[in-house]
C-alpha positions in Angstrom: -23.7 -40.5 -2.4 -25.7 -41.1 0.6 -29.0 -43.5 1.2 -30.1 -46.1 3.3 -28.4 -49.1 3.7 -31.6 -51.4 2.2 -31.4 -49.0 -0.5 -27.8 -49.7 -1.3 -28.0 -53.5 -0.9 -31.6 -54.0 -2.9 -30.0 -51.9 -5.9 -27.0 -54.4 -5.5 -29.3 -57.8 -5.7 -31.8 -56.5 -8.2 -28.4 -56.4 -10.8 -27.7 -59.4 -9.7 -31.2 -60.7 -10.3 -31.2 -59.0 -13.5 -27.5 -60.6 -14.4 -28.8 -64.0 -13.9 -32.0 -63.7 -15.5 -29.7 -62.8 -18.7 -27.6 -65.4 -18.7 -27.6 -68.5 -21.1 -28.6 -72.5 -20.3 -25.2 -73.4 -20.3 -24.9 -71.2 -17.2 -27.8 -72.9 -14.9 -27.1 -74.8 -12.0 -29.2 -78.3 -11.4 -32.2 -77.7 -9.3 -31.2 -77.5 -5.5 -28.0 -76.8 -6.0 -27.7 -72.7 -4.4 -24.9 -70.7 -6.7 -22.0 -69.7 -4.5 -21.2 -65.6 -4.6 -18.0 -63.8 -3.7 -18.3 -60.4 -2.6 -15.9 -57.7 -3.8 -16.3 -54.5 -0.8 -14.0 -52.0 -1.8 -13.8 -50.1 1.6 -12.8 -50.6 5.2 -14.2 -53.5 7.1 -13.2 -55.3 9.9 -13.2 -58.8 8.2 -13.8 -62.1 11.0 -13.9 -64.6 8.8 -14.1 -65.5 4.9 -17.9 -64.3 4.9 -18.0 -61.9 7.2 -17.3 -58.3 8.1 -18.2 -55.4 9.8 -18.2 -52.0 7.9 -15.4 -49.1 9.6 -16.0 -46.5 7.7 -17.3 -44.8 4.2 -14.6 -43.7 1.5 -15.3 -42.2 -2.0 -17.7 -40.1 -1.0 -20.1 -42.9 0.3 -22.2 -42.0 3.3 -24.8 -44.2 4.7 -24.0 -43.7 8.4 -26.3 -46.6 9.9 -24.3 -49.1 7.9 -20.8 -48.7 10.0 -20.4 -51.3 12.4 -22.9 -53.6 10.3 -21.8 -56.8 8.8 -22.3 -56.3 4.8 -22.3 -59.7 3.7 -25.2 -60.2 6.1 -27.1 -57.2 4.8 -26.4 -58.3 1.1 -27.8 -62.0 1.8 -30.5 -60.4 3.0 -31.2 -58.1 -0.2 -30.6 -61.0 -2.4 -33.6 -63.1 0.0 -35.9 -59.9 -1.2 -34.9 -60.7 -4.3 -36.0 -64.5 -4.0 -32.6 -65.9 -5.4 -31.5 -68.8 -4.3 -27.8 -67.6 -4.1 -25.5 -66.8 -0.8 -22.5 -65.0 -0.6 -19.7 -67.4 0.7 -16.6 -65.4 0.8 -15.7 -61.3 0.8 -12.8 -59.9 -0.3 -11.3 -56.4 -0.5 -10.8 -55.6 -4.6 -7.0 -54.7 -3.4 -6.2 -58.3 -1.7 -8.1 -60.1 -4.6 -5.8 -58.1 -6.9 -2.9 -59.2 -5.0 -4.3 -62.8 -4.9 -4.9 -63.0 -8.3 -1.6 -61.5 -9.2 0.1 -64.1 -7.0 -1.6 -67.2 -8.3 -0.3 -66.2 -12.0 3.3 -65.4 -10.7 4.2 -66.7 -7.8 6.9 -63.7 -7.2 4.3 -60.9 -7.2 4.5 -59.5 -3.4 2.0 -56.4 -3.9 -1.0 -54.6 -5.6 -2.2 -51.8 -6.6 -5.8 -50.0 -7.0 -5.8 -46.9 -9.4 -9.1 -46.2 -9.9 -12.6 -44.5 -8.3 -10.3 -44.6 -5.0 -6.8 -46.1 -3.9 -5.7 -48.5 -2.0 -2.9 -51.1 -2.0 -1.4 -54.6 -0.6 1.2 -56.7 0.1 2.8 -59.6 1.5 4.2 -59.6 5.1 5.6 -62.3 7.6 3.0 -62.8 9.9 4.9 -63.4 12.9 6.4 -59.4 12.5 2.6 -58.1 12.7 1.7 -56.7 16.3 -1.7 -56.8 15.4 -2.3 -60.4 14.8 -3.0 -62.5 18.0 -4.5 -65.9 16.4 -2.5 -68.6 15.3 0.0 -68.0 12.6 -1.0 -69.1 9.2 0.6 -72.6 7.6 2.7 -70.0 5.0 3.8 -68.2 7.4 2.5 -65.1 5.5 -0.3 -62.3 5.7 -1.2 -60.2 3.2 -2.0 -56.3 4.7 -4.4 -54.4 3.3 -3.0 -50.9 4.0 -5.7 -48.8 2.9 -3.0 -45.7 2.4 -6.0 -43.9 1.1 -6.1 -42.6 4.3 -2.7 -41.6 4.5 -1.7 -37.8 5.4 1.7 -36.1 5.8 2.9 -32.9 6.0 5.7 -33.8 3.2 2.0 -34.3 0.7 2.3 -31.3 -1.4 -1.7 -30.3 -0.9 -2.7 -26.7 -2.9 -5.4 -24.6 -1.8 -7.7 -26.6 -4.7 -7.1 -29.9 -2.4 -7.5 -28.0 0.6 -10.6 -26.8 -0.4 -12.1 -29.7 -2.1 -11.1 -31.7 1.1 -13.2 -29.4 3.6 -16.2 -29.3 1.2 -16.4 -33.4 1.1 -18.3 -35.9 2.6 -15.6 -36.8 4.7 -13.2 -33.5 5.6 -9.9 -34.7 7.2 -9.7 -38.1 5.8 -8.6 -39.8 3.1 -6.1 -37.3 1.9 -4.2 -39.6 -0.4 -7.0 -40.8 -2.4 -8.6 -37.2 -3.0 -5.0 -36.3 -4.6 -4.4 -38.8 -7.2 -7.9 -40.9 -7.7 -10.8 -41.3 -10.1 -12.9 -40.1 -8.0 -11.5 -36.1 -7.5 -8.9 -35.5 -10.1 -11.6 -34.6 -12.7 -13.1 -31.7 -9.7 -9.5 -30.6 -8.8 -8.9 -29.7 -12.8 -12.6 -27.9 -12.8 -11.5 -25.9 -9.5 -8.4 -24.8 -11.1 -10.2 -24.2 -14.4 -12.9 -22.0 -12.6 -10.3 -19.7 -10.6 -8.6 -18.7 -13.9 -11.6 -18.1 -15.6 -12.6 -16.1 -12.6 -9.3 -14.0 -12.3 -7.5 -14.5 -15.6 -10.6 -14.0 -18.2 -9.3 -18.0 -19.5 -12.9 -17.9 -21.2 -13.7 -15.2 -23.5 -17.8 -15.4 -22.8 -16.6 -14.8 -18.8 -17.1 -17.9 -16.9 -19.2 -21.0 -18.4 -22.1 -21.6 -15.8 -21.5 -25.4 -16.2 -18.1 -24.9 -14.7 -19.9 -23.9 -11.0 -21.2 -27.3 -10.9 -19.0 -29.2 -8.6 -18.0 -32.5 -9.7 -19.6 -31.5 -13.1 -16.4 -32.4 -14.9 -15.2 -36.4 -14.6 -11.8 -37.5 -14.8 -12.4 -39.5 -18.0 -13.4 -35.8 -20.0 -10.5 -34.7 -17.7 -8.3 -37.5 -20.0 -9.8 -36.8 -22.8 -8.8 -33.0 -22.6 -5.3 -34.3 -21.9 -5.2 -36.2 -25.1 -6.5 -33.7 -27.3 -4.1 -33.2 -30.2 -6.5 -31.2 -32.4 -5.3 -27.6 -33.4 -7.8 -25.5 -32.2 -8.4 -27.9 -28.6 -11.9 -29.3 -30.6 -12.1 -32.0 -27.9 -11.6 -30.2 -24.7 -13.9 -27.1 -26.0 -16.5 -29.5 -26.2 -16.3 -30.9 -23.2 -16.2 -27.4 -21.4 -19.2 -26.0 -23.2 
């Protein structure tokens, strides 16, 4: 998925525009008063302060290269300006700390979160004082939450086959983000279709030879991935459809 970062950020606002142009009376704010947005970014930013932060890099197959280094709240405020809303974004948050704060202000024992989903990522809770990182002045709890972003973790112990291998060198991003192209959303559904297609190629798994469709890369999602996976009908009804 790759653009321009005005592109991203206008498609962005004009939902938002469209959101708010849906919603009922109850839901208007009194003339001059500016609605208040928070900002869910679900990849890796330097964040300086509650409404601001500089992009690191793309994840997810994301690439819009002229946006690293850019502060997106800054670039969004300006989209939603296009837009001629009279809204501002006044805090960002990573979806994996939000998880973790929303967790925590349920149930004050929760200590970590977890995203499953397009990507991966989790959080947790941490004594500040015990984090080399962190040079400012410790917070009043005593606490920090870390966003660890294990995504991009790699090992040797990671029990990569040649389908990971080879769906990692073909990406957007070859070499990184290891983790999250072994378990999430976003690839499981091509790892099954890259195993489907070798044994169609070398073990006849399709009687008509190999479906075209299943050449496609990414043609097959995770979701028709599950719903293969729960397919209790006798003859496989379910996932033959979804491999036609």
């Amino acid at each position: 998925m790759s653009g321009g970062a005005n592109e991203l950020f206008d498609f962005i606002a004009a939902a938002l525009a469209k959101f708010v142009a849906s919603e009922g009376e109850d839901y208007h704010l009194p003339e001059g008063v500016q609605r208040q947005l928070g900002f869910t970014f679900s990849f890796p930013v330097k964040q300086t302060s509650i409404a601001s932060g500089t992009l690191i890099k793309w994840t997810k197959g994301f690439t819009i290269d002229e946006m690293v280094g850019m502060d997106v709240v800054a670039e969004l405020n300006k989209a939603i300006k296009r837009q001629g809303l009279d809204m501002k974004v006044t805090a960002l948050v990573n979806d994996t700390v939000g998880t973790l704060a929303a967790a925590k202000y349920a149930d004050n024992d929760a200590i970590a979160a977890v995203i499953l989903g397009t990507g991966t990522n989790a959080a947790y809770i941490d004594h500040a004082h015990t984090i080399p990182k962190w040079h400012g002045p410790l917070p009043k709890s005593g606490d920090m939450v870390i966003n660890m972003e294990w995504g991009n973790f790699r090992s040797s112990h990671l029990p990569l086959t040649e389908f990971d291998h080879a769906l990692d060198s073909e990406s957007l991003n070859p070499g990184e983000q290891i983790y999250e192209k072994l378990i999430s959303g976003m690839y499981m559904g091509e790892i099954v279709r890259r195993v489907l297609l070798k044994m169609a190629q070398e073990a006849s798994l399709f009687a008509d030879g190999v479906p075209e469709k299943l050449e496609i890369p990414y043609i097959l999602s995770t979701l028709h991935m599950l719903m293969m996976h729960q397919d209790t009908t006798p003859d496989l009804q379910t996932a033959g459809i979804k491999l036609k």
